[in-house]
Residue frames as a rotation matrix with the C-alpha (Angstrom) as fourth column:
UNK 1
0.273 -0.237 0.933 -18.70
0.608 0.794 0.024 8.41
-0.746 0.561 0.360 -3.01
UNK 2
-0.498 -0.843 -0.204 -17.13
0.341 -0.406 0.848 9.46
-0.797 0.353 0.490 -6.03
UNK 3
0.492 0.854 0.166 -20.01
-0.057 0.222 -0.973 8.88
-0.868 0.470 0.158 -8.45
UNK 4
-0.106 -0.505 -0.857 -17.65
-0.808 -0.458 0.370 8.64
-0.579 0.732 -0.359 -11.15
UNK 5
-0.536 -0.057 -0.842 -18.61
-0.752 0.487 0.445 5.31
0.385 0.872 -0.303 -11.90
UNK 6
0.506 0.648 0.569 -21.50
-0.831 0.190 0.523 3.11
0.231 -0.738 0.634 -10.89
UNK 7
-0.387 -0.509 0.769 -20.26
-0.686 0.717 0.129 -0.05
-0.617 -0.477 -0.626 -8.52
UNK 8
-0.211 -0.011 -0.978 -19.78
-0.665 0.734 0.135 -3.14
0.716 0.679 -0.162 -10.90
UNK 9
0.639 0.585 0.500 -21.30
-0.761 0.578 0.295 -6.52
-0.117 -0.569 0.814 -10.03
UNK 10
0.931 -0.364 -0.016 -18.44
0.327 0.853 -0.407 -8.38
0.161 0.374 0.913 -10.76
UNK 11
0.804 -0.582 -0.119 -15.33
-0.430 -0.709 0.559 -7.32
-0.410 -0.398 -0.821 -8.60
UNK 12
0.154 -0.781 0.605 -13.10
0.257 0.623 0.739 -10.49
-0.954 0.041 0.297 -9.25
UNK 13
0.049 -0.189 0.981 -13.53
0.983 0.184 -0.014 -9.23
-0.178 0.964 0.195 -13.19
UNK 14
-0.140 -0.297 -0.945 -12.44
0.171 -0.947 0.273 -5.28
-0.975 -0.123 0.183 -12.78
UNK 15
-0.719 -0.678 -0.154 -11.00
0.018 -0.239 0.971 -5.37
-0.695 0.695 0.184 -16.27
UNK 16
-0.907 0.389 0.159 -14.72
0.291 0.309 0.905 -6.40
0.303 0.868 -0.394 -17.65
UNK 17
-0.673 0.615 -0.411 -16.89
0.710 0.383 -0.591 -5.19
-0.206 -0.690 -0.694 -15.72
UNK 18
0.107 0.732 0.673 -20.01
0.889 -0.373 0.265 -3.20
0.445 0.570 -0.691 -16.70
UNK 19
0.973 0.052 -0.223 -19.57
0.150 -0.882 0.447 0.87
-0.173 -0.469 -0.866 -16.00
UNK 20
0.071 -0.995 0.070 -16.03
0.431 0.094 0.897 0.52
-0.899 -0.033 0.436 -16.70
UNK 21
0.991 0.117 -0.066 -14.79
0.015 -0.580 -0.814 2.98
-0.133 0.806 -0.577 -19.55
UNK 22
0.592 -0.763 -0.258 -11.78
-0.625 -0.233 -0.745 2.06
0.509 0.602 -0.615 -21.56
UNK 23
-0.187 -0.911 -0.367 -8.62
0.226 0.323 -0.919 1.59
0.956 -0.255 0.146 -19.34
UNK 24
-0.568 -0.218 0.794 -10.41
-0.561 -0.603 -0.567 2.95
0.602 -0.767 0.220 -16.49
UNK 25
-0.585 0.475 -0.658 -11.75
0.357 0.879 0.317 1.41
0.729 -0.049 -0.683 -13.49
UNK 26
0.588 0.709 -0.389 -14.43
0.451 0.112 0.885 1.79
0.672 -0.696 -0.254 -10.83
UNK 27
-0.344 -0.710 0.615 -13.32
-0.582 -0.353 -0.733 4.02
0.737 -0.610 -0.291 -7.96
UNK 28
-0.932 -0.321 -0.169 -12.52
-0.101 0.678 -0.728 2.33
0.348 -0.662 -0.664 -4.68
UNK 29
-0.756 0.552 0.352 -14.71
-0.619 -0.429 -0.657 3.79
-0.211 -0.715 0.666 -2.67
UNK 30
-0.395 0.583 -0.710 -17.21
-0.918 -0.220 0.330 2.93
0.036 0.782 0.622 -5.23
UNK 31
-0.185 -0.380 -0.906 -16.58
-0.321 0.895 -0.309 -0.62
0.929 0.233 -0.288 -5.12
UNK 32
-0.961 -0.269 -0.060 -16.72
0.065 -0.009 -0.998 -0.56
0.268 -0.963 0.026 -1.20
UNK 33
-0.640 0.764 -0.083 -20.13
-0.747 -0.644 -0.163 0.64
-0.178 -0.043 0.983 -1.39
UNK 34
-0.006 0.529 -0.849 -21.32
-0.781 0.527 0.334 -1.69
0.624 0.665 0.410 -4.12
UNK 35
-0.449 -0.414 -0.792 -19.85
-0.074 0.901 -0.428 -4.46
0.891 -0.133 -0.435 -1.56
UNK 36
-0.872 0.269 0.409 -21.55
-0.487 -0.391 -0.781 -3.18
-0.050 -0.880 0.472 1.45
UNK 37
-0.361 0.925 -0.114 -24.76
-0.859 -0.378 -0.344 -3.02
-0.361 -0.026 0.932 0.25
UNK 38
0.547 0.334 -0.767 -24.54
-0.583 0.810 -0.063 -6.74
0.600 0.482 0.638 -1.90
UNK 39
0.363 -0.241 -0.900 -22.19
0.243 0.957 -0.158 -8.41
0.900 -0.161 0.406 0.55
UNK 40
0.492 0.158 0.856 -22.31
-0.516 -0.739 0.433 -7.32
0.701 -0.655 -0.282 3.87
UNK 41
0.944 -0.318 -0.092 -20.56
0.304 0.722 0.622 -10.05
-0.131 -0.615 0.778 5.69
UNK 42
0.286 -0.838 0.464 -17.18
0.741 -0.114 -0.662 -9.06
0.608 0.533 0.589 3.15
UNK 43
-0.197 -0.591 0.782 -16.82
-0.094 -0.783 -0.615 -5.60
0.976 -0.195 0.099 4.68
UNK 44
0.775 0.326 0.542 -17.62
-0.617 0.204 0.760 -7.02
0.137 -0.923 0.359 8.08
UNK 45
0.877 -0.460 -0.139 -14.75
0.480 0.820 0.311 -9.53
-0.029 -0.339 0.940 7.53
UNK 46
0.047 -0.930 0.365 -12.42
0.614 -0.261 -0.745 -6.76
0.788 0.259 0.559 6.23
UNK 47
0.619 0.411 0.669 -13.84
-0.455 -0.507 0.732 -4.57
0.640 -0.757 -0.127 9.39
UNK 48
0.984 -0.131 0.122 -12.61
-0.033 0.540 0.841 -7.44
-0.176 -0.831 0.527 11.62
UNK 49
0.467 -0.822 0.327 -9.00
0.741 0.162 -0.652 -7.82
0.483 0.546 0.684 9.45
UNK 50
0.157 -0.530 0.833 -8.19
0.146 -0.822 -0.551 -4.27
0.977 0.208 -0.051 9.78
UNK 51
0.769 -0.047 0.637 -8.92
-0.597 -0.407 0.691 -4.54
0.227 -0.912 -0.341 13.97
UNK 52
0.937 -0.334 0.106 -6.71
0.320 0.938 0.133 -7.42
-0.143 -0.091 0.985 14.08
UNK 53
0.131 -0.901 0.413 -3.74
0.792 -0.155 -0.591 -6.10
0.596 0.405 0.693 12.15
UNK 54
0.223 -0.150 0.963 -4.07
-0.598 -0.802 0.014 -2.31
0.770 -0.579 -0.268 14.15
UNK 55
0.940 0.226 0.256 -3.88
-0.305 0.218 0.927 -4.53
0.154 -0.949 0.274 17.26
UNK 56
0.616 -0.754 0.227 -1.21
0.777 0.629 -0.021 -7.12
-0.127 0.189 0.974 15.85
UNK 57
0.425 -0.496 0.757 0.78
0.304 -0.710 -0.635 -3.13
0.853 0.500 -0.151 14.88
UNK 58
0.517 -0.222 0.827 0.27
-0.754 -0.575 0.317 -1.63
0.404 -0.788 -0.465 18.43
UNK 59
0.942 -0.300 0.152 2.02
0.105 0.691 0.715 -4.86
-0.319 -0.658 0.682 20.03
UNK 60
0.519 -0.838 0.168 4.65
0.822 0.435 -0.367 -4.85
0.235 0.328 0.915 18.11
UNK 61
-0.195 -0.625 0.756 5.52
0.200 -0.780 -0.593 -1.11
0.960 0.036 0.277 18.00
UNK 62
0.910 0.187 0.370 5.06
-0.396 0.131 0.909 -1.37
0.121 -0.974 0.193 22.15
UNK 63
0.855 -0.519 -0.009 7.98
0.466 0.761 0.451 -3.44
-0.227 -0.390 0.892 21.81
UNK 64
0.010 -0.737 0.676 9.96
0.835 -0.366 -0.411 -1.29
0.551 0.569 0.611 19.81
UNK 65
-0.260 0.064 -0.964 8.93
0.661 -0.715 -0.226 1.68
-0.704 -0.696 0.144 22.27
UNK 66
-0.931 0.246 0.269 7.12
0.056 -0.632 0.773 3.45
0.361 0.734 0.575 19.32
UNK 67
-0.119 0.984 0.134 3.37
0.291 0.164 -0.943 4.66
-0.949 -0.073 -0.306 19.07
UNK 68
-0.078 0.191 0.979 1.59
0.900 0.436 -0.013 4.94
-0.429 0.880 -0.205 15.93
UNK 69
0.941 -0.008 -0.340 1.99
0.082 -0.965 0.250 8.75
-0.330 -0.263 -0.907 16.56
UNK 70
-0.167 -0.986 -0.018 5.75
-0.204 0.017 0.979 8.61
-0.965 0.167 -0.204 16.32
UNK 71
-0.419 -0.456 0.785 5.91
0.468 0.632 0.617 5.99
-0.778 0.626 -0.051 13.48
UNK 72
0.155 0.385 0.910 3.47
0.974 -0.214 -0.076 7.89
0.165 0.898 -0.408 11.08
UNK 73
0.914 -0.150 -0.377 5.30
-0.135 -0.989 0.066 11.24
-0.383 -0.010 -0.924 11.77
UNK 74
-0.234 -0.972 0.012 8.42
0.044 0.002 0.999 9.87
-0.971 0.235 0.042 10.24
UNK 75
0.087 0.019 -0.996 8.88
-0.823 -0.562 -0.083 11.38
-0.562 0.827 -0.033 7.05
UNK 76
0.917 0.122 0.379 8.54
-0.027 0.969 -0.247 8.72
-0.397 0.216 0.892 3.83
UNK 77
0.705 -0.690 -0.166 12.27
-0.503 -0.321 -0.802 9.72
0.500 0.649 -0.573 3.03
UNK 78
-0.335 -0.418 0.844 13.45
-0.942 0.115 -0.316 8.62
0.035 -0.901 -0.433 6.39
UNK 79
0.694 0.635 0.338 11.62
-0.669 0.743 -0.021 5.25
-0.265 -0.211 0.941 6.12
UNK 80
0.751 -0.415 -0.514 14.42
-0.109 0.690 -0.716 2.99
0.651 0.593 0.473 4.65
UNK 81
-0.328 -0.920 0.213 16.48
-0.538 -0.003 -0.843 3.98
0.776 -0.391 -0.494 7.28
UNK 82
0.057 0.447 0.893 13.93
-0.998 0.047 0.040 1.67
-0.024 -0.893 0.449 9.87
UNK 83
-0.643 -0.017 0.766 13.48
-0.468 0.801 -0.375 -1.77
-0.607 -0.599 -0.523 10.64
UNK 84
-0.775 0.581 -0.248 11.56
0.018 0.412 0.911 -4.23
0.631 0.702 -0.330 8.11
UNK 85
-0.505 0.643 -0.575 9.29
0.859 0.441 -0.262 -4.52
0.085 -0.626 -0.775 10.94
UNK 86
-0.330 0.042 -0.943 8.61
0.398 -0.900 -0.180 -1.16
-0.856 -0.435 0.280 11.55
UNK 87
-0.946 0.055 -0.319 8.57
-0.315 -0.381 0.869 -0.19
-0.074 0.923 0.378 7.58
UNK 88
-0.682 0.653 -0.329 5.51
0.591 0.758 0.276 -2.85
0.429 -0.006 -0.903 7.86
UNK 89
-0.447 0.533 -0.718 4.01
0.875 0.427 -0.228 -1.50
0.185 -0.731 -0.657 10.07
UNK 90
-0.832 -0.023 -0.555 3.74
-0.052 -0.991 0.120 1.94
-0.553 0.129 0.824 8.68
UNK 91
-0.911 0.179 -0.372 2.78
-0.399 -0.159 0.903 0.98
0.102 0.971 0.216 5.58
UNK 92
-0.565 0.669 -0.483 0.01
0.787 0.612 -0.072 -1.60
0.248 -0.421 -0.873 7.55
UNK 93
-0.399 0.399 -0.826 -1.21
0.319 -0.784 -0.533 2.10
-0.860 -0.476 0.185 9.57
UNK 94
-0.875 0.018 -0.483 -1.01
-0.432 -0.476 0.766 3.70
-0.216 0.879 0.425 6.25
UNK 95
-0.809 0.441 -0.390 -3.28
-0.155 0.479 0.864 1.35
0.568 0.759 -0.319 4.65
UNK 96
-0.129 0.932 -0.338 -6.05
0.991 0.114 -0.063 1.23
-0.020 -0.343 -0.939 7.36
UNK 97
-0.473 0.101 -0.875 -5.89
0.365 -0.882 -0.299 4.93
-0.802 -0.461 0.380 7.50
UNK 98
-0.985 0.012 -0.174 -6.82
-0.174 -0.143 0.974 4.74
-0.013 0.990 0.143 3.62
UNK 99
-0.891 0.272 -0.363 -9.44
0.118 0.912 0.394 2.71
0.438 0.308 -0.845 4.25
UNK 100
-0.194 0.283 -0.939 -10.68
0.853 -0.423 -0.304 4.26
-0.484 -0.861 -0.160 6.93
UNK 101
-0.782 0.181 -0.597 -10.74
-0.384 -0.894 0.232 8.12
-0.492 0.411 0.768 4.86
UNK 102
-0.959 0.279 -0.043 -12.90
0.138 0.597 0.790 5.74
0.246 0.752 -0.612 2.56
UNK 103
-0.329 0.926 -0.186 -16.22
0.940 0.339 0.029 5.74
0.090 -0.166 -0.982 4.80
């Protein structure tokens, strides 16, 4: 964890939330933690989300003849030049791979 700020008890209110200095907020991670540990079902449902969508990714890029190898070796300059579908579906990898660096 970051420790840069303790995990607020009130996610849905970021902008108020206790530990919160100024304009800054709570790091993710942080937040992730706090959510674990008080709502364990939440990151169990976002657990289940994230297998879903990787699954719902690999089908699609199967069709396209891609793997998620290929698609997240293309360069983010080169991205506009792909399929909406495909752009998705980076950005979808991308974002569990965040998530994922997170634990």
């Amino acid at each position: 964890m970051s420790g840069a700020y303790p995990a607020v008890a009130y996610v849905g209110e970021l902008e108020h939330a206790e530990g919160c200095v100024g304009d800054l907020y709570p790091a993710l991670d942080d937040v992730l933690c706090y959510l674990r540990w008080a709502y364990p079902a939440m990151i169990d449902n976002l657990d289940d989300r994230l297998k879903r969508q990787k699954s719902f990714v690999r089908r699609i890029l199967q069709q396209y003849g891609w793997s998620q190898t290929q698609l997240l070796a293309v360069p983010r300059s080169e991205l506009g030049e792909l399929e909406a579908v495909l752009q998705l579906c980076y950005h979808i990898l991308r974002d569990i791979e965040y998530v994922d660096g997170l634990r």
